[in-house]
ZAMAR-735139 format. One record per residue (C-alpha): x, y, z; residue in one letter. Coordinates in steps of 0.25 Angstrom, whole numbers, padded with zeros to 4 digits, always signed. Example, Ala and Ser with C-alpha at 12.3 -4.5 7.8 and 13.67 -1.06 7.14 Angstrom:
<recs>
+0049-0018+0031A/+0055-0004+0029S/
</recs>
This chain:
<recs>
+0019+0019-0112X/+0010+0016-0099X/+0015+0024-0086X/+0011+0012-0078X/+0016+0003-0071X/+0011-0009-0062X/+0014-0008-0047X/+0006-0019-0041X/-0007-0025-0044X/-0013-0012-0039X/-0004+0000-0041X/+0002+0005-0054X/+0013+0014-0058X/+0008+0027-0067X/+0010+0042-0067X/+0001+0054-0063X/-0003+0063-0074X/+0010+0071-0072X/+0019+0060-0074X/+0021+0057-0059X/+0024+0040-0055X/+0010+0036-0050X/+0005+0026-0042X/-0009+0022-0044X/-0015+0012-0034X/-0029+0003-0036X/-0031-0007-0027X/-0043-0013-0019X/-0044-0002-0010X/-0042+0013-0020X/-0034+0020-0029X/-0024+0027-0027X/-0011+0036-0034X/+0001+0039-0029X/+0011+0048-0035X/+0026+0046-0033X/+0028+0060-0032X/+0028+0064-0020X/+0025+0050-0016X/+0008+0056-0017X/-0004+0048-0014X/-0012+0054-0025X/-0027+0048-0023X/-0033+0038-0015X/-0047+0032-0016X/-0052+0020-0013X/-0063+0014-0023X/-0077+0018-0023X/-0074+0029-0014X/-0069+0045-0017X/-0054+0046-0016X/-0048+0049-0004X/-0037+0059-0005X/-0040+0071-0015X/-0029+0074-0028X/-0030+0091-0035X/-0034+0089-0048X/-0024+0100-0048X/-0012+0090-0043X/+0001+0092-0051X/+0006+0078-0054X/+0018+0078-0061X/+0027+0082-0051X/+0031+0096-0051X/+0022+0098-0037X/+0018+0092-0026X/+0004+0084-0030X/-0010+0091-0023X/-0017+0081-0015X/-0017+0066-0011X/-0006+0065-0001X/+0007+0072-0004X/+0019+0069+0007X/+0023+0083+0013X/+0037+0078+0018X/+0048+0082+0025X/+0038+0092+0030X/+0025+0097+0031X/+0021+0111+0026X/+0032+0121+0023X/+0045+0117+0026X/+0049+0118+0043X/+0060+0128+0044X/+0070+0113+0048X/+0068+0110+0033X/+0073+0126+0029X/+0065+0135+0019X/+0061+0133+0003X/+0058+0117+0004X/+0045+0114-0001X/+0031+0114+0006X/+0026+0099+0011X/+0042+0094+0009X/+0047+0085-0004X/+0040+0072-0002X/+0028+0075-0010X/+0038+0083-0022X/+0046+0071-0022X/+0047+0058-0032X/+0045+0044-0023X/+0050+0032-0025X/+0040+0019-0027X/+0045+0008-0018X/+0034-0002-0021X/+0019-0005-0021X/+0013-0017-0015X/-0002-0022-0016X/-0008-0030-0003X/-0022-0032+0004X/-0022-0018+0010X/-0019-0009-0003X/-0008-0007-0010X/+0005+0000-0003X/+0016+0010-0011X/+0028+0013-0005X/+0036+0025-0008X/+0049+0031-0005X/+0057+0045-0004X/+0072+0045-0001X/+0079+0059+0002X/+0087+0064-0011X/+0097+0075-0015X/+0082+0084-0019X/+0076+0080-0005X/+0088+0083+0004X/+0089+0098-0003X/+0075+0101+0003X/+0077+0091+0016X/+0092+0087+0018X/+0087+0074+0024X/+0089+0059+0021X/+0075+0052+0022X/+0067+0040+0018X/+0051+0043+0016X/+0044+0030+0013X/+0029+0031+0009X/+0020+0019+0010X/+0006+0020+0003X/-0006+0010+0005X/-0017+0011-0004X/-0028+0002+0003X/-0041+0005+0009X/-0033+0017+0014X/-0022+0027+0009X/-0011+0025+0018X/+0001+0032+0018X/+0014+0031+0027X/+0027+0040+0026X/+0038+0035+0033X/+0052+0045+0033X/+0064+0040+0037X/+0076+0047+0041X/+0089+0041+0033X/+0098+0051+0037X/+0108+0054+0047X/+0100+0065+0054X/+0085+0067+0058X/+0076+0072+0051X/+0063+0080+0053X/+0049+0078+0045X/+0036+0082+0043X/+0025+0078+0034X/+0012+0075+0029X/+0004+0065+0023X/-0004+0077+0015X/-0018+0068+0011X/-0029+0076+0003X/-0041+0070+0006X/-0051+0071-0006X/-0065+0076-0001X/-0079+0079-0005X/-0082+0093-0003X/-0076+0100+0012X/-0090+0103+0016X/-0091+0088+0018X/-0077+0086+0028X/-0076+0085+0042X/-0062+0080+0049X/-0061+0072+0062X/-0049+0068+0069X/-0039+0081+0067X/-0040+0083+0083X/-0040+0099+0088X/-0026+0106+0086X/-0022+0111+0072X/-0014+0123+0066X/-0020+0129+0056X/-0009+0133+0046X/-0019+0142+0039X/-0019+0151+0051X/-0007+0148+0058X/-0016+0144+0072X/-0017+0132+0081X/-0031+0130+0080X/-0040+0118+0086X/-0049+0108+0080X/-0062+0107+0083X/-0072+0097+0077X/-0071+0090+0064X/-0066+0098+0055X/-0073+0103+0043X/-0067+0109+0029X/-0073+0123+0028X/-0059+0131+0027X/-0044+0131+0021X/-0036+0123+0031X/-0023+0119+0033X/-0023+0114+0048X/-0012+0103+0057X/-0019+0096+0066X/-0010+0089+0078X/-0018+0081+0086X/-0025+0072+0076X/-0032+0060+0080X/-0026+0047+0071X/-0038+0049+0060X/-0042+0059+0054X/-0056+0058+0048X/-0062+0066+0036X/-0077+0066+0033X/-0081+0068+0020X/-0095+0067+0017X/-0098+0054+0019X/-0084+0048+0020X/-0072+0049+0029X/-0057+0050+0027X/-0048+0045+0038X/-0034+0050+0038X/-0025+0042+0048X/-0010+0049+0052X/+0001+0041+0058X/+0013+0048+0063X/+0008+0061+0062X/+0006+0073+0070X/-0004+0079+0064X/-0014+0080+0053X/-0015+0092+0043X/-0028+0097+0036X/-0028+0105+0025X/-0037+0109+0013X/-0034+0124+0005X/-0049+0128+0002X/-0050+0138-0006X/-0035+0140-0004X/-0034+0128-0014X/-0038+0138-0025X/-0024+0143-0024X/-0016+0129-0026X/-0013+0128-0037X/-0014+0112-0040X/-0029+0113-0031X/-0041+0116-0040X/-0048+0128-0032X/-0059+0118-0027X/-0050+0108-0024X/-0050+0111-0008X/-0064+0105-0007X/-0060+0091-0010X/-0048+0089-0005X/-0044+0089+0012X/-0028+0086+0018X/-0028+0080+0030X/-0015+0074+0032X/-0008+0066+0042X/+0006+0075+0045X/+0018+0078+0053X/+0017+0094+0055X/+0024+0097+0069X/+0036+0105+0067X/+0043+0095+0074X/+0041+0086+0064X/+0045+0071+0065X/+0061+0068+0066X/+0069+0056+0062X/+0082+0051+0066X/+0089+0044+0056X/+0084+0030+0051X/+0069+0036+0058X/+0058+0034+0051X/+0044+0041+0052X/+0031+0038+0046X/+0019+0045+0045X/+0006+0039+0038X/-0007+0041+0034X/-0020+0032+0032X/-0032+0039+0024X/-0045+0032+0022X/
</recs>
């Protein structure tokens, strides 16, 4: 019996190797695979040219953990869990663990759009006693462009934070240089503010918040550039594991040299709050 199923004149329905719903998009522009769970953009390339965002050959795709690389959706929060959500919930939030509902899939001259949707449950309000709407549109064009709105459709406000967690696939590190993150960061790896100075280059293990990024962010790569654009965020994190990635477990040991986070993201503790019937969208354009 075939596992798929047409969507439009570009896009079809089909399962990862783990048995997980799959979108997989061909139009004029790329290729590209999302995964309903966890509402993941798995890989992006447009044709004739390397791909884009970087996928573990590692990557568990049957749903039993979160999926390494492409874009997972850390939500409601970023990170371990802020002490208003209480301890024990899971790093990164539930978005990304979650099963999302397929809404629809439309073709037109820019590329072809997927809309996806995440309603609070009986599972999610045990881990975040919220009632929400998270809405994800996807445009698969010349670009990857990704918007997350959250709205609040409870009776109270609610509290938020977030990350649009994109992998970049690269050539080698020795090869990188990145523009546009501005001077502040905190390194989370030492625990210190610390200040930007120049491009920076991928020599080290980092996991850095940078909190005064300028509107795109440029990654050079050999003889190509990634740009990664933010929108209604308030800071951009950057992270790769180097020879950390040796001890995760669905990373191959050299894994770290091809791959590069650099992720539009909402990371202040404040985070953003929503009054009922608010909604709040952050995005992010990668080309």
């Amino acid at each position: 019996m075939s596992t798929e199923r047409s969507l439009t004149r570009h896009a079809i329905l089909t399962q990862t190797s783990g048995g997980l719903p799959l979108i997989k998009v061909s139009n004029d522009f790329a290729e590209c695979e999302v995964s309903l769970f966890g509402a993941h953009v798995l890989t992006y390339r447009r044709h004739g040219e390397a791909p884009l965002l970087w996928l573990s050959e590692c990557a568990v795709l049957d749903g039993s953990k979160p999926i390494r690389g492409g874009i997972p959706l850390c939500w409601p929060w970023f990170g371990a869990a802020p002490a208003r959500v209480g301890a024990g919930k899971p790093a990164h939030g539930f978005a990304r663990t979650t099963m999302w509902q397929l809404d629809g899939v439309s073709d037109a001259a820019d590329g072809t759009l997927i809309h996806l949707s995440l309603r609070d449950n009986d599972a999610s309000r045990v881990v975040w006693d919220h009632a929400f709407e998270l809405e994800l549109d996807i445009l698969v064009g010349a670009e990857l462009s990704l918007v997350l709105t959250t709205r609040n459709t409870g009776s109270l406000p609610l509290t938020y934070n977030g990350a649009l967690h994109t992998y970049l696939h690269i050539g080698s590190p020795e090869q990188v240089s990145v523009v546009g993150l501005g001077e502040p960061y905190f390194d989370k790896l030492s625990n210190q503010p610390a200040r930007q100075e120049g491009p920076l280059h991928l020599d080290q293990a980092m996991d850095r918040i940078y909190s005064a990024p300028d509107a795109v962010v440029k990654v050079r790569d050999a003889e190509r550039q990634i740009e990664v654009m933010g929108g209604n965020h308030d800071s951009v994190v950057v992270w790769n594991p180097w020879q950390g990635a040796a001890a995760i477990a669905d990373m191959s040991a050299e894994g770290y040299r091809t791959m590069l986070c650099v992720e539009a993201a909402i990371t202040a503790d404040a985070g953003v709050t929503l009054a009922p019937d608010e909604e709040h969208s952050l995005s992010t354009v990668i080309g």
